[in-house]
Backbone as XML, in Angstrom:
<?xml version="1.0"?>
<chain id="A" units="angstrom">
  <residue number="1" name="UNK">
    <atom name="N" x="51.176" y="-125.771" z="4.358"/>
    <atom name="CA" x="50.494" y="-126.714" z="3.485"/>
    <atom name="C" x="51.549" y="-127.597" z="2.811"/>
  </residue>
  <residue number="2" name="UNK">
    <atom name="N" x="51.105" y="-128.582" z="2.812"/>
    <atom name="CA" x="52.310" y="-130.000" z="2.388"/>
    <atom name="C" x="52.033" y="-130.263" z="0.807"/>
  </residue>
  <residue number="3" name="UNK">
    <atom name="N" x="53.009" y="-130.351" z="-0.031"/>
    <atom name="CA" x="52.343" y="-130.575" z="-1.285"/>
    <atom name="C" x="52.437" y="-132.252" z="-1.333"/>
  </residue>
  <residue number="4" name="UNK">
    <atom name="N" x="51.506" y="-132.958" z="-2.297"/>
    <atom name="CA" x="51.380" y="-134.675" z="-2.266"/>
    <atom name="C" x="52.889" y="-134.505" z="-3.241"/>
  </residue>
  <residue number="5" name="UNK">
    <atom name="N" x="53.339" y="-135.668" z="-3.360"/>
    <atom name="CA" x="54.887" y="-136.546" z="-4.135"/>
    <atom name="C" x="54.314" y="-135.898" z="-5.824"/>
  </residue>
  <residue number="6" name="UNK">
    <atom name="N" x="53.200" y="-135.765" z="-5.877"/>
    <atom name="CA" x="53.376" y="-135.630" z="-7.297"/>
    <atom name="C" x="53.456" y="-134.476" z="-7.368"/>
  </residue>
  <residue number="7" name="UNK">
    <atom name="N" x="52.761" y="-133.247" z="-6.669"/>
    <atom name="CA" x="52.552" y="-132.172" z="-6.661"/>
    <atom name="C" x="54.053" y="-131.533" z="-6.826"/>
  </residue>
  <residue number="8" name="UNK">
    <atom name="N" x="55.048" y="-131.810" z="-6.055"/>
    <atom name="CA" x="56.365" y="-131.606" z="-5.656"/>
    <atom name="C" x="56.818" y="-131.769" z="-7.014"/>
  </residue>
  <residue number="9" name="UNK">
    <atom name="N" x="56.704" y="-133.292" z="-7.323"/>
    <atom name="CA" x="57.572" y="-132.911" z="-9.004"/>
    <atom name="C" x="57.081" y="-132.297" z="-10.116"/>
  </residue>
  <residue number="10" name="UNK">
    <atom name="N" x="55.339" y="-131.981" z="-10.047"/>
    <atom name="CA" x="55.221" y="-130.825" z="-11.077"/>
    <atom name="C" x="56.115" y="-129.425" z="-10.720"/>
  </residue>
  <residue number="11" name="UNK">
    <atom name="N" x="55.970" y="-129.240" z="-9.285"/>
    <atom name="CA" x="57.101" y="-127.918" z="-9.097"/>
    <atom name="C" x="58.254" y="-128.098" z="-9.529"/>
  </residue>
  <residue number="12" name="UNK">
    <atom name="N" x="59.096" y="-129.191" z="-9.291"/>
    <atom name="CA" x="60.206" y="-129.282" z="-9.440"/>
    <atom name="C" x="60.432" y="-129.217" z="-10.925"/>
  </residue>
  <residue number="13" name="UNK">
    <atom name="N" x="59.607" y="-129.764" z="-11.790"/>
    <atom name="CA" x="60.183" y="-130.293" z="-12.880"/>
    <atom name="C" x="60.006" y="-128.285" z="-13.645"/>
  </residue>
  <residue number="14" name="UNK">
    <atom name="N" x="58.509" y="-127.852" z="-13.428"/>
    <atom name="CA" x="58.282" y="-126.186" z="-13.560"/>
    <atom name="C" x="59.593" y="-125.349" z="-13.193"/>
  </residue>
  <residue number="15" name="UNK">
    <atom name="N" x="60.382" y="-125.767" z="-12.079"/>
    <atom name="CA" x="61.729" y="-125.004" z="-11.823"/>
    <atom name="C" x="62.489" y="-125.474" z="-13.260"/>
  </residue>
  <residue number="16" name="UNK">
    <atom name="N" x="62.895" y="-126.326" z="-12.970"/>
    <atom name="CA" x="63.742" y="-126.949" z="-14.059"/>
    <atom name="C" x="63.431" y="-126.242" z="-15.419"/>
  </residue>
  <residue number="17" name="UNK">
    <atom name="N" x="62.544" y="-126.625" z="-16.011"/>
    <atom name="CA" x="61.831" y="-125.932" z="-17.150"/>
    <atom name="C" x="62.143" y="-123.576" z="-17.066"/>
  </residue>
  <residue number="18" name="UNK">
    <atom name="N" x="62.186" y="-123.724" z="-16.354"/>
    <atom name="CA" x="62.214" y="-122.009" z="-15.834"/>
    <atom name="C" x="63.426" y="-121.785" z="-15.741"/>
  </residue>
  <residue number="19" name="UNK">
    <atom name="N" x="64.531" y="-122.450" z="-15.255"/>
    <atom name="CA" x="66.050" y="-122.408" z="-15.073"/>
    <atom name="C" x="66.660" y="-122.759" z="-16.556"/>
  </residue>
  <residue number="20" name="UNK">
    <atom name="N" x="65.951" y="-123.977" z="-17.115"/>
    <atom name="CA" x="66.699" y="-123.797" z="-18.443"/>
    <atom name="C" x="66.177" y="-122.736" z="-19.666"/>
  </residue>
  <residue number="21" name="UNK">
    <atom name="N" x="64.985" y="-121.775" z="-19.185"/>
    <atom name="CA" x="64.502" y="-121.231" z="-20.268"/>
    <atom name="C" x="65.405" y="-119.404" z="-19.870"/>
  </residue>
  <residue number="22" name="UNK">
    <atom name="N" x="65.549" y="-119.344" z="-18.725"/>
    <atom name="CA" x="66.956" y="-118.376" z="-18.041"/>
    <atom name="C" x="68.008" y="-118.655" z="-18.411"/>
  </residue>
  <residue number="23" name="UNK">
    <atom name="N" x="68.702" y="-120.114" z="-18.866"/>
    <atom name="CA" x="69.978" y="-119.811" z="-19.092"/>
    <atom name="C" x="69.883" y="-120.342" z="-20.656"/>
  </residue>
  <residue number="24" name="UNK">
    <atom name="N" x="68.826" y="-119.778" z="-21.751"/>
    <atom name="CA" x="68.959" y="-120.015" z="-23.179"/>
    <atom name="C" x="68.600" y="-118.233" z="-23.261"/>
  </residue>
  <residue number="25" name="UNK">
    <atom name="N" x="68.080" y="-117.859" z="-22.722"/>
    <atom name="CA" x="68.021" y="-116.408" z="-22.767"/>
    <atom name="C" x="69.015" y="-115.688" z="-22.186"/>
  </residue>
  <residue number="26" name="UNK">
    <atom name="N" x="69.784" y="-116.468" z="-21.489"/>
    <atom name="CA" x="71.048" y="-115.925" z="-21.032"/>
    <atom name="C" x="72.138" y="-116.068" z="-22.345"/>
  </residue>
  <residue number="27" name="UNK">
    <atom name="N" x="72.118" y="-117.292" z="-22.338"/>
    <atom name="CA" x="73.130" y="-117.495" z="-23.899"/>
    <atom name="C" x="72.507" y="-116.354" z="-24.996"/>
  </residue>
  <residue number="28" name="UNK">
    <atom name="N" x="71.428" y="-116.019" z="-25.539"/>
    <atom name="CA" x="71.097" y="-114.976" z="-26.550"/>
    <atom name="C" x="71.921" y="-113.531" z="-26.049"/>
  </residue>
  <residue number="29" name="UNK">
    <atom name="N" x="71.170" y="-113.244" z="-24.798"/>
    <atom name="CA" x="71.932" y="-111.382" z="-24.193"/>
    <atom name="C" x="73.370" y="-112.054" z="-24.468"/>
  </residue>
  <residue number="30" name="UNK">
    <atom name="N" x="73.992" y="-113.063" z="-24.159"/>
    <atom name="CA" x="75.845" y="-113.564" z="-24.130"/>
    <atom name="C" x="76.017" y="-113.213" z="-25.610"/>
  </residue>
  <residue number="31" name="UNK">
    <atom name="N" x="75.768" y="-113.764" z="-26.714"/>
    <atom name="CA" x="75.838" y="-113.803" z="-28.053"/>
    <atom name="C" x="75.598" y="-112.054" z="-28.282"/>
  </residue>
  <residue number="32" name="UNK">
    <atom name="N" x="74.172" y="-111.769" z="-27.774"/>
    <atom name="CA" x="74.103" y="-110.333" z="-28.387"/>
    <atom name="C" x="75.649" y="-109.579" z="-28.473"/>
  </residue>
  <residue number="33" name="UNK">
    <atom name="N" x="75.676" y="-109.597" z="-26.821"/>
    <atom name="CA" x="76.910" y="-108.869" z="-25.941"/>
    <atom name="C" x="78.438" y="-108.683" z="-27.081"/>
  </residue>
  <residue number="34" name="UNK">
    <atom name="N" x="78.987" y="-110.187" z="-27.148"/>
    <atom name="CA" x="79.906" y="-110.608" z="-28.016"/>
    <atom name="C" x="79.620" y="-110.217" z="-29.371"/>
  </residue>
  <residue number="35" name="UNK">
    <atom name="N" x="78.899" y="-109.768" z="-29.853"/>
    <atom name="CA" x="78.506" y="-109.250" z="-31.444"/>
    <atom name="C" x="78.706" y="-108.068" z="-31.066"/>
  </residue>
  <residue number="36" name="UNK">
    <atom name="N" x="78.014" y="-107.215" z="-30.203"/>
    <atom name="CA" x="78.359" y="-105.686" z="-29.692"/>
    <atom name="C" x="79.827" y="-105.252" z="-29.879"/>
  </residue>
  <residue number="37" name="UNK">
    <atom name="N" x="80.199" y="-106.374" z="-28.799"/>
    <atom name="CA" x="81.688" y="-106.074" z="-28.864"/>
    <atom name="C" x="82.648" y="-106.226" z="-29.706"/>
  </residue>
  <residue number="38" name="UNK">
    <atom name="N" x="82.310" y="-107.099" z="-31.145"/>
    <atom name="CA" x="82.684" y="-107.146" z="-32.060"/>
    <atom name="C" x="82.971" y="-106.201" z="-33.032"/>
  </residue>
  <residue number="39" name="UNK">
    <atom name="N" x="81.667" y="-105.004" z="-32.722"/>
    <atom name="CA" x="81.304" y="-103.823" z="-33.415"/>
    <atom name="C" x="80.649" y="-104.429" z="-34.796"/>
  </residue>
  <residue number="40" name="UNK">
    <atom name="N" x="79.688" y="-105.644" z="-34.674"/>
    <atom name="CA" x="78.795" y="-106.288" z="-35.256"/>
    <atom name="C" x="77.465" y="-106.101" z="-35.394"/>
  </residue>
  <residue number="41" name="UNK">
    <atom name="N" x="77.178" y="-104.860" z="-35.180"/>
    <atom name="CA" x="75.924" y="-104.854" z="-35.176"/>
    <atom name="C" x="75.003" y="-105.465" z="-35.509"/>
  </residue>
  <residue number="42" name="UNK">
    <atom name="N" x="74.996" y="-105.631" z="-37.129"/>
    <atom name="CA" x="73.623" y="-106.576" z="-37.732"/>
    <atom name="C" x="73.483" y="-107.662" z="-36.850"/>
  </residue>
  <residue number="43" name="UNK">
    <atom name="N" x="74.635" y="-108.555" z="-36.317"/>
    <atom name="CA" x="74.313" y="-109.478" z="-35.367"/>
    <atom name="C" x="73.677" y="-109.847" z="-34.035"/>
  </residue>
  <residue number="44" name="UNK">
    <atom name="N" x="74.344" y="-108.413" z="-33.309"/>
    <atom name="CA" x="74.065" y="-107.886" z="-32.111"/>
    <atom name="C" x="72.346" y="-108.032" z="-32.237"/>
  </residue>
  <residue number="45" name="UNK">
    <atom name="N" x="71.755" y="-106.890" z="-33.334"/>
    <atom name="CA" x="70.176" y="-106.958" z="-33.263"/>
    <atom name="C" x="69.432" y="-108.175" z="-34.339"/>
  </residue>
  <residue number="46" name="UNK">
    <atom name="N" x="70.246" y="-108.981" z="-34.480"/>
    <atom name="CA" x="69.930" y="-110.226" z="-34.951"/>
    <atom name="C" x="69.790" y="-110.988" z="-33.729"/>
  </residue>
  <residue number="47" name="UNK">
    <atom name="N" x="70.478" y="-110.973" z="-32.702"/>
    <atom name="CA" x="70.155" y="-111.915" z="-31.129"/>
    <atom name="C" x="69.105" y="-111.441" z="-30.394"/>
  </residue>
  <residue number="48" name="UNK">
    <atom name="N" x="69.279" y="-109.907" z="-30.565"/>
    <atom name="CA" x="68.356" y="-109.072" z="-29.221"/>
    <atom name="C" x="66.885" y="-109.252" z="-30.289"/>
  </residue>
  <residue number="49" name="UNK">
    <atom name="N" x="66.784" y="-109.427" z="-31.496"/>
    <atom name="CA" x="65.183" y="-109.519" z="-32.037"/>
    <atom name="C" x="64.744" y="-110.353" z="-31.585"/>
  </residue>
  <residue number="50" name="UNK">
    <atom name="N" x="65.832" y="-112.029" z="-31.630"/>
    <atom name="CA" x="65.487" y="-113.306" z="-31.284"/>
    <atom name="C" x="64.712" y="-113.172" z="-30.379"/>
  </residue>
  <residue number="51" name="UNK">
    <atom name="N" x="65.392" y="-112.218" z="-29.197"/>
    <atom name="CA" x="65.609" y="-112.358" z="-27.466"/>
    <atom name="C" x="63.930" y="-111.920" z="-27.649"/>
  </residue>
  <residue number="52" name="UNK">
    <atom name="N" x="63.839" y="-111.057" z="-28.343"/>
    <atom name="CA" x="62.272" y="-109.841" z="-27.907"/>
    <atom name="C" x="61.578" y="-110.842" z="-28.600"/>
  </residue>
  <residue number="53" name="UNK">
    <atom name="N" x="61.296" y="-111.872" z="-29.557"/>
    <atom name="CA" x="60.414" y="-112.264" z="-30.089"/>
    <atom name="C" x="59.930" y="-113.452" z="-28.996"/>
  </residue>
  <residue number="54" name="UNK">
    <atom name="N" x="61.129" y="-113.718" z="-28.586"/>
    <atom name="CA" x="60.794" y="-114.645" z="-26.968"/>
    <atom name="C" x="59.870" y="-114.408" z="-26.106"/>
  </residue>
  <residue number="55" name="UNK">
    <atom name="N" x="59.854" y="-113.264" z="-25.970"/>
    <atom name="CA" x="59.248" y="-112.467" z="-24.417"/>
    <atom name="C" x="57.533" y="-113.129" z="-24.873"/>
  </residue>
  <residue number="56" name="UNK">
    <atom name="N" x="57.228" y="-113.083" z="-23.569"/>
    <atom name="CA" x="55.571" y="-113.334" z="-23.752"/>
    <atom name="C" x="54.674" y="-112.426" z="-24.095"/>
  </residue>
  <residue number="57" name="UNK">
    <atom name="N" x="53.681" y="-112.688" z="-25.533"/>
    <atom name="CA" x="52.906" y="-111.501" z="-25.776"/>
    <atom name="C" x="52.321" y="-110.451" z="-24.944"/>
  </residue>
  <residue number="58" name="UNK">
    <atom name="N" x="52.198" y="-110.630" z="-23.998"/>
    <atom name="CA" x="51.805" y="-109.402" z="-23.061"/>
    <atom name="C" x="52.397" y="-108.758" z="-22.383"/>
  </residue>
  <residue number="59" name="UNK">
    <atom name="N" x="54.304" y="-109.083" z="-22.029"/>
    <atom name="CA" x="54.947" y="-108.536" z="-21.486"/>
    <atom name="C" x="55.607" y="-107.652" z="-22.515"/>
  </residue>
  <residue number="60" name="UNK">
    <atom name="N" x="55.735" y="-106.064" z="-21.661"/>
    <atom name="CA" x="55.862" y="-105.041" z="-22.731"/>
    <atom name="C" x="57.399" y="-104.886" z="-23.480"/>
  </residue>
  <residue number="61" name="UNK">
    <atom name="N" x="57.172" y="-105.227" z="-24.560"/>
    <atom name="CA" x="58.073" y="-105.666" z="-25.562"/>
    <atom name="C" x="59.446" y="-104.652" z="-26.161"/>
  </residue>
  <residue number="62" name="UNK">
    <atom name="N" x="58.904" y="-103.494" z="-25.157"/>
    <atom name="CA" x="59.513" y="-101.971" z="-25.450"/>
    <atom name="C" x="60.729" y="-101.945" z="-24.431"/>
  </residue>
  <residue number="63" name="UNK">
    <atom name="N" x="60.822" y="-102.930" z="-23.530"/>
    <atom name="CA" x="61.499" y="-102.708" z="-22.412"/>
    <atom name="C" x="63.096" y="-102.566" z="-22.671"/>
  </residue>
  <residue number="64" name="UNK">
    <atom name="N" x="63.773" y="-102.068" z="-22.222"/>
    <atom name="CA" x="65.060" y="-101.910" z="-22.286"/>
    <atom name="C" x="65.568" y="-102.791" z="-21.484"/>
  </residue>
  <residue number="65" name="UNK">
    <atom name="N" x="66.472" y="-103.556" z="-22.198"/>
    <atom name="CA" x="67.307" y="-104.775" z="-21.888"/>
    <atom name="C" x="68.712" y="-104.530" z="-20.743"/>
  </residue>
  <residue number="66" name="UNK">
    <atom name="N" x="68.658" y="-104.536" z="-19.676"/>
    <atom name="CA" x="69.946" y="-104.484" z="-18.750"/>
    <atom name="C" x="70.810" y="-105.652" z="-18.394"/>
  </residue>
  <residue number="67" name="UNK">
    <atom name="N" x="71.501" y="-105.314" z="-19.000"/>
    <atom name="CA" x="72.968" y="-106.456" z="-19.035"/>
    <atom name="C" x="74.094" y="-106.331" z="-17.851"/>
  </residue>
</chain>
């Protein structure tokens, strides 16, 4: 199935939108990480709350984060 010219750039532009919302949630786990390693805690779960308040209400919010 062929998508029409417009169809294509709603996908495209939906990638785009999806790639930059991966690499701002990438920068938060980066920040967490670097506070960890700081031995910063308050900060560390100052990023990872950010990170969880992100997630979409129905995805389970309990999940353990793998870095």
């Amino acid at each position: 199935m062929f998508l029409t010219e417009k169809e294509d750039y709603i996908k495209l532009e939906e990638f785009r939108a999806a790639i930059a919302k991966l690499t701002a949630d990438r920068e938060v786990f980066k920040n967490a990480i670097e506070a960890h390693e700081k031995l910063d805690v308050a900060q560390c779960f100052a990023h990872l709350s950010h990170a969880r308040r992100a997630l979409p209400h129905n995805q389970n919010r309990h999940h353990v984060f793998e870095v």
